[in-house]
C-alpha positions in Angstrom: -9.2 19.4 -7.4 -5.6 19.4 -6.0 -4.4 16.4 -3.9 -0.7 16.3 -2.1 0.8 13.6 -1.0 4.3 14.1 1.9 6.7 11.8 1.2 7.8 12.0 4.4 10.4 9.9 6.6 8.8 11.1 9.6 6.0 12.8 11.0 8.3 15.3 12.0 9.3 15.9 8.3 6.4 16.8 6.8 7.0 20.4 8.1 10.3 20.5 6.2 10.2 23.0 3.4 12.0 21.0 1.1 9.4 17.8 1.7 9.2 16.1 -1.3 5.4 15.6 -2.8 3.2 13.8 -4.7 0.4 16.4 -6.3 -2.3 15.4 -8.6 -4.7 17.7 -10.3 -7.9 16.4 -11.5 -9.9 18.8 -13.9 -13.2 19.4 -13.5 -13.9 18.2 -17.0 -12.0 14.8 -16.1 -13.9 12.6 -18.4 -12.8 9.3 -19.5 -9.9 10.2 -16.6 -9.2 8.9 -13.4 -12.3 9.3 -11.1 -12.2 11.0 -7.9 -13.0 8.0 -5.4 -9.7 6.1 -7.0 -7.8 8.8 -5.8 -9.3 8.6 -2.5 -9.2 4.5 -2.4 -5.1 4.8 -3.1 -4.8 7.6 -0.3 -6.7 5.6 2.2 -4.4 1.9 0.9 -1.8 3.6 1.1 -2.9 4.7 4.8 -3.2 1.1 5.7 0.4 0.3 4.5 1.9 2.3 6.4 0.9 1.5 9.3 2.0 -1.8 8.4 5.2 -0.6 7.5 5.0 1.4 11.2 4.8 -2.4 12.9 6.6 -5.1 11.1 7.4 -8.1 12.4 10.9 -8.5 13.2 12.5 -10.8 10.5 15.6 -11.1 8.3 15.8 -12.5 4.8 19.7 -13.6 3.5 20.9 -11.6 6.6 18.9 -8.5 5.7 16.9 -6.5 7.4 14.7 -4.2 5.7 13.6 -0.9 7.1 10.4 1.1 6.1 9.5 3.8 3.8 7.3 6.3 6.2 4.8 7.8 3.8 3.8 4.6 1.9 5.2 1.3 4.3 7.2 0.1 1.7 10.5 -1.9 2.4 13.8 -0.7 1.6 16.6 -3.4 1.5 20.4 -2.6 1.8 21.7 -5.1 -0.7 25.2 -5.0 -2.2 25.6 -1.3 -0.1 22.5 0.2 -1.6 19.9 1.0 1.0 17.4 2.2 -1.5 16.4 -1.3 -2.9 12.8 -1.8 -3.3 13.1 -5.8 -4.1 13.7 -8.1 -1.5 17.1 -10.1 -2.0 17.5 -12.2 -4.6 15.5 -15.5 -4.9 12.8 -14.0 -2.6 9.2 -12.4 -3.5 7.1 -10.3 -2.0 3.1 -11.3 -1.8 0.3 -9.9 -0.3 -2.1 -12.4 1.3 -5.5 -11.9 0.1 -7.3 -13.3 2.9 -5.9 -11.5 5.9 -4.2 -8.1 4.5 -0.4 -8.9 5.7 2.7 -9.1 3.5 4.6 -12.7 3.4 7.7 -13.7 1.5 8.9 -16.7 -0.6 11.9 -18.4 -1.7 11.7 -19.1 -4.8 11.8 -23.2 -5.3 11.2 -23.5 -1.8 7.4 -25.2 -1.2 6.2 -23.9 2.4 9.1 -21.4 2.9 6.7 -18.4 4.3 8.2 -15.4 6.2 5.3 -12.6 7.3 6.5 -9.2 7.0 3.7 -7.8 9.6 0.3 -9.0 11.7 -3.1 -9.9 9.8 -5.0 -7.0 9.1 -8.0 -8.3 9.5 -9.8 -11.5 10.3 -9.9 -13.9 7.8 -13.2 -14.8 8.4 -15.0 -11.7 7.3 -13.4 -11.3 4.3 -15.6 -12.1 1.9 -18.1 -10.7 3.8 -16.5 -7.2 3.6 -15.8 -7.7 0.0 -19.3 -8.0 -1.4 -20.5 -5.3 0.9 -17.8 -3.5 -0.9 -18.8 -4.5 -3.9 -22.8 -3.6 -3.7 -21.4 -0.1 -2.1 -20.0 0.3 -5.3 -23.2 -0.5 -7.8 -25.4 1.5 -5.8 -23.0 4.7 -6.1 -22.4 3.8 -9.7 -25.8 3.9 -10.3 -26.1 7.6 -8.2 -23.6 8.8 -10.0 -24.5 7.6 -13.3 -27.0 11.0 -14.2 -24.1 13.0 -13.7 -22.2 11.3 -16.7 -25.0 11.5 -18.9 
């Protein structure tokens, strides 16, 4: 099994010949290895940040402004002249908040000094819901897939 992942700027650049990529091979024989529906899981996260990283909200942190990595919605900050900085300025983190799916930052030392990097994605409310569905998804497969392994 052969997976590729573009890691394109732009829609427009995944036709590029020279598009850089992610591939990973997983072997038939792939025992004790990484299993199949991981793979899929981090394509379809992935998916999810970036369109997050397609609508951010407009914010500044320290007079910076980050833009956003097409192919995975990461931030890139232009600190000290170098665009390509994956951390936030200094004295600031990055968090993801469990309950609704959106990015936030912090100062550091700061109590209540929140800044949201995008929208909720999703309602806070069905949450925990979604997880144990999730979660019970998971067993019954496990359970399929458990003859297989034997």
């Amino acid at each position: 099994m052969l997976m590729l992942q573009f890691r394109a700027n732009s829609v427009k650049d995944i036709n590029d010949a020279n598009c850089k990529i992610d591939c990973w091979v997983f072997p038939r024989d792939n025992r004790g290895g990484c299993p199949l529906r991981l793979a899929f899981y981090r394509f379809l996260v992935q998916g999810f940040r970036r369109c997050q990283g397609l609508l951010p909200l407009q914010f500044s942190l320290e007079n910076s402004h980050p833009s956003f990595t097409f192919f995975s919605g990461h931030p890139l900050w232009k600190i000290k002249g170098q665009r390509d900085n994956r951390l936030p300025p200094p004295g600031w983190a990055r968090h993801l908040h469990l309950e609704n799916g959106a990015f936030y930052y912090e100062k550091d030392g700061l109590v209540h000094t929140t800044i949201w990097e995008n929208e909720t994605f999703w309602q806070q409310s069905d949450v925990r819901q979604e997880q144990e569905l999730a979660e019970q998804t998971m067993e019954v497969y496990d359970e399929d897939m458990s003859e297989l392994y034997d």
